[in-house]
C-alpha positions, 0 to 999 in steps of 0.5 A, a space after each residue: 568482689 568480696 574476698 573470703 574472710 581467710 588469716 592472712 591471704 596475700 594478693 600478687 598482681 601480676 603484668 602480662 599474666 605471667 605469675 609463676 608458681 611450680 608445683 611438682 613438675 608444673 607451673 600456675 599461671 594466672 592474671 591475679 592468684 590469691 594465696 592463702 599460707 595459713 589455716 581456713 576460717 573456722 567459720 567455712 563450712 564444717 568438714 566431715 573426714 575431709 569431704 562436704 557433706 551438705 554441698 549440692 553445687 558443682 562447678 564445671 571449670 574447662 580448660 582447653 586440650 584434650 584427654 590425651 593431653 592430660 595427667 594424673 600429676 597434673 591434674 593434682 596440680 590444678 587441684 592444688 591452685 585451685 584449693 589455692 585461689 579459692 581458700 577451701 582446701 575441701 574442693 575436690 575432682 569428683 571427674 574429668 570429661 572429654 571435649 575441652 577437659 571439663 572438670 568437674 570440681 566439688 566443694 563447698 558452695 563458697 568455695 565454689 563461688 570463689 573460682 567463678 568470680 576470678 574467672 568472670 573478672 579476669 582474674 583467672 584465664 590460664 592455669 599450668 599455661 593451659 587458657 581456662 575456657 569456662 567456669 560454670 557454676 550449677 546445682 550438682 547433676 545427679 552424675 556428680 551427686 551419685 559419685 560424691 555419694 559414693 566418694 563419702 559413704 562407699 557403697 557396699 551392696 547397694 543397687 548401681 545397676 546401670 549407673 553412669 559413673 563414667 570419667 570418675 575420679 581421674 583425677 585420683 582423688 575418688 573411689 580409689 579404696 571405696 569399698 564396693 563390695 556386694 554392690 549390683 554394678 550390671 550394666 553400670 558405664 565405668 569407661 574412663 573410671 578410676 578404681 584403682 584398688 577400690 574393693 570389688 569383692 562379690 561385685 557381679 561385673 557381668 555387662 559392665 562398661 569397661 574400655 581401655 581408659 579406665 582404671 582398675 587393678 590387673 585382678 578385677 580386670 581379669 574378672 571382667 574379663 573372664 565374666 564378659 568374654 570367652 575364656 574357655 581353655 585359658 590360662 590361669 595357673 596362680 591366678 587370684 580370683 579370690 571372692 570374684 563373681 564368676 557365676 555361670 562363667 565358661 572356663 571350660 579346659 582351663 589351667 587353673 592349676 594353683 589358682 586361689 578361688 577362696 570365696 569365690 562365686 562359681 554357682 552353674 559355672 561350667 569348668 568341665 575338663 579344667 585343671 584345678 589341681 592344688 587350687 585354692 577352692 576354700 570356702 567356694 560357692 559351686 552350687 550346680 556347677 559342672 566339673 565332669 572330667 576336672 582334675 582336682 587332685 591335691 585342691 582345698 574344697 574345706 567348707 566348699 559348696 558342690 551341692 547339685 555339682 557335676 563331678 562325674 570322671 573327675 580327680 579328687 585323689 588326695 583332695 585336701 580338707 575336703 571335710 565338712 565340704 556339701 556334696 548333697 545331690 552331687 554327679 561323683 560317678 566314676 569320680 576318682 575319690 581315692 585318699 580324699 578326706 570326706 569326714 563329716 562331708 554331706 554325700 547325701 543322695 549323690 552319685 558316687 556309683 563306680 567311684 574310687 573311694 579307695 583309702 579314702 575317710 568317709 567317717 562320719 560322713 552323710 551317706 543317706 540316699 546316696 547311690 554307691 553300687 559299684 564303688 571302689 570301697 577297699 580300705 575307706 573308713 566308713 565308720 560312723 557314716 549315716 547310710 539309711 537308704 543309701 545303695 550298695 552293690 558289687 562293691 570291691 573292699 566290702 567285707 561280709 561282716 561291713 556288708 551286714 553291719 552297714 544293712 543293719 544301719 539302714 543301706 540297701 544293697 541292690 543291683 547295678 543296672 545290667 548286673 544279675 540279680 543280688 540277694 540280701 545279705 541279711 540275716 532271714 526274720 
């Protein structure tokens, strides 16, 4: 058997299999180690940051148990003599699957070859007192080459769609940190994965495989769950949802009172009667959403996305930095809108009939088309507000002399359905 070309390497022969080494709270065991105390060769194969790029073997080493029985500190530990025994300090767990714990080992191809000689010339048969029931030396299956591929590149809003990527990185050592970000994950099998603070910004986890098994931080778990089970009337006071997908979840009756929802995709959501007072809603996508009846009083809708939302009866009293917010086509009918700051707010064709717009800032907003007949309008500022088309009607706070100014500048004043006729209140051609 040729032994790699390494400074330095010392062999220790043992009698009866027993040499000992501890690593952590373990200890190696095998017929014949290899142990290498100095640097690799130059001439193994280049390293990109530590990963084996051009690699396109795996190797299955099994040993005997069961998942169960079987660590995090210990796994690390059979990775460590490993890279030992086989002088490649590159080889890595891409996964661990079930029956006799086969691991799935990537490396360099020397490296690789290395651990298959010393099983097959009896050299290597026990590992941390755990027999060694095969090695297996094959061309890496498509499983393992996606999951380097991810390990290596990330894999920020890429299609894995319905990809197997279950067992990954139990060891620890993979996609912990990987940016997935973007990535379309529907379908994909995670049962077993190790995600662990892996980052699944604008990750869509609806109809991901997910099981006890795998690992994930306390905050996507939620997310999935929100997105693949019930979750009407729950409780998410304080929660984090920041730049989760939640697209067309039911979190209707919710508590999500302070909750931060920064970024976060609520597009055709359904949060109908919810609490969201004092909530994060800073740059929000709730296109289409329904939020009828919803408290949203003292909440952060800056550069939030309503167009086409339902907010009829909802609370928006002392809504903060609503400015700049989409409102275009928005449901606000009986809104309760009063002291909110709609400066420069897009209200266009929304609406806002028998809202209570009482103090609130629409300065500068865009009114055009909107309906506003019957809104509370005493003490809003509606200076520098575009209005052309915009209808008014048995407004309360609507001074003559506003009356007139705001026809002029193109709104129209009509009645309310069921209310008598009203007269223009322009001056006669």
């Amino acid at each position: 058997m040729t032994e790699p070309q390494t400074p330095e390497a010392r062999d220790i022969q043992t009698s009866g299999g027993n040499y000992n080494e501890r690593i952590g709270k373990h200890y190696i065991q095998a017929e014949t180690v290899h142990i290498y105390e100095t640097a690799l060769n130059p001439s193994t194969p280049s390293i990109n940051n530590g990963k084996v790029g051009a690699n396109q073997k795996q190797l299955a080493f099994a040993i005997a148990g069961s998942i169960d029985e079987i660590d995090q500190a210990k796994l690390k530990a059979i990775l460590a003599v490993l890279q030992k025994i086989s002088g490649d300090a590159t080889i890595e767990i891409i996964r661990v699957e079930e029956g006799s714990i086969k691991i799935i080992l990537n490396g360099s191809d020397e490296g690789l070859e290395r651990i298959k000689q010393l099983f097959e010339s009896g050299e290597l048969t026990e590992v941390l007192g755990t027999p060694v029931e095969y090695v297996n030396l094959t061309a890496l299956d498509e499983k393992s080459r996606l999951i380097r591929d991810i390990v290596q590149s990330g894999a920020s809003s890429q299609n894995l769609s319905n990809a197997d990527l279950s067992g990954a990185n139990l060891s620890g050592v993979n996609l912990i940190g990987v940016n997935l970000s973007g990535a379309n994950l529907s379908g994909a099998n995670l049962s077993g994965a190790n995600l662990s603070d892996a980052n699944l910004n604008g990750v869509d986890l609806h109809d991901v495989l997910i099981d006890e098994t795998t690992r994930i931080n306390d905050k996507w778990r939620l997310v999935w769950e929100i997105t693949n089970r019930a979750s009407e009337n729950r409780e998410l006071s304080d929660a984090d949802l920041s730049e989760a997908v939640l697209i067309g979840v039911n979190l209707s009756s919710a508590n999500l009172s302070g909750a931060n929802l920064r970024s976060t995709k609520l597009n055709n959501a359904n949060l109908s009667h919810g609490d969201l007072q004092r909530a994060n809603l800073l740059c929000t996508d709730l296109n289409g959403a329904d939020l009828s009846g919803a408290n949203l009083s003292s909440t952060n809708l800056r550069i939030v996305n309503l167009s086409g939302a339902d907010l009829s009866r909802v609370n928006l009293s002392n809504a903060i930095l609503i400015s700049d917010v989409d409102l275009s086509d928005a449901n606000l009918s009986d809104a309760n809108l009063s002291n909110a700051d709609l400066s420069e707010a897009d209200l266009s064709r929304g609406d806002l009939s028998r809202a209570d717009l009482t103090y609130a800032n629409l300065s500068n907003a865009n009114l055009s088309g909107a309906d506003l007949r019957k809104a509370n309008l005493r003490r809003a500022n509606l200076s520098g507000a575009k209005v052309e088309e915009a209808k008014f009607g048995r407004n309360q706070g609507l001074t003559e002399t506003l009356k007139i100014d705001l026809e002029k500048r193109g709104a129209k004043f009509e009645d309310f359905p069921g209310d008598r006729s009203l007269v223009s209140l322009g001056r006669p051609s």
